[in-house]
Phi, psi and omega in degrees: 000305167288012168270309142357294181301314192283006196274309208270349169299281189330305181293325148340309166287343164297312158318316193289316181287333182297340200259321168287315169345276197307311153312305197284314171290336149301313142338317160286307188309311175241330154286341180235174199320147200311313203265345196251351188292329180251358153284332173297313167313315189285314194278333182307304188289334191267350159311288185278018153321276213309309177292324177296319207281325166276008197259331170274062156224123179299324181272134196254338113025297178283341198282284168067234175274356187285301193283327179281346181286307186307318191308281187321265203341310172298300207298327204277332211281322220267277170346317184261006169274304210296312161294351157260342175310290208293354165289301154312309171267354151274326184298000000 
């Protein structure tokens, strides 16, 4: 059972990191500068490792639930910004 857990902590993280990789080397990659344009290029690269290494983990279950939790965080993350702004701005 706790061999479970730690499986699906790892993919998570694995799941969290492919996914800021990815963001942050597109973002990088085409908004910046000539010399910061190949640390995005790095992250791009370093995104699709990462995405190969979750695409060879047999159990598709823990990918999952690894995606749907990042999914909830970001969306619960979004919200509570979103609901503190609209807070700020009635006060």
């Amino acid at each position: 059972m706790e061999a479970e857990y730690a499986e699906i902590a790892t993919t998570m993280v694995v799941v969290g990191s492919m996914i800021a990789m990815l963001g942050m080397g597109l973002l990088i990659a085409y908004y910046g500068s000539s010399k910061t344009r190949n640390a995005g290029f790095v992250f791009l690269f370093i995104s699709i490792l990462l995405g190969y290494y979750l695409s060879t983990i047999g159990d598709s279950v823990e990918l999952h639930n690894a995606l749907l939790s990042f999914i909830g965080g970001m969306v619960g993350g979004i919200l509570g910004v979103i609901v503190f702004l609209v807070a700020i701005i009635k006060s």
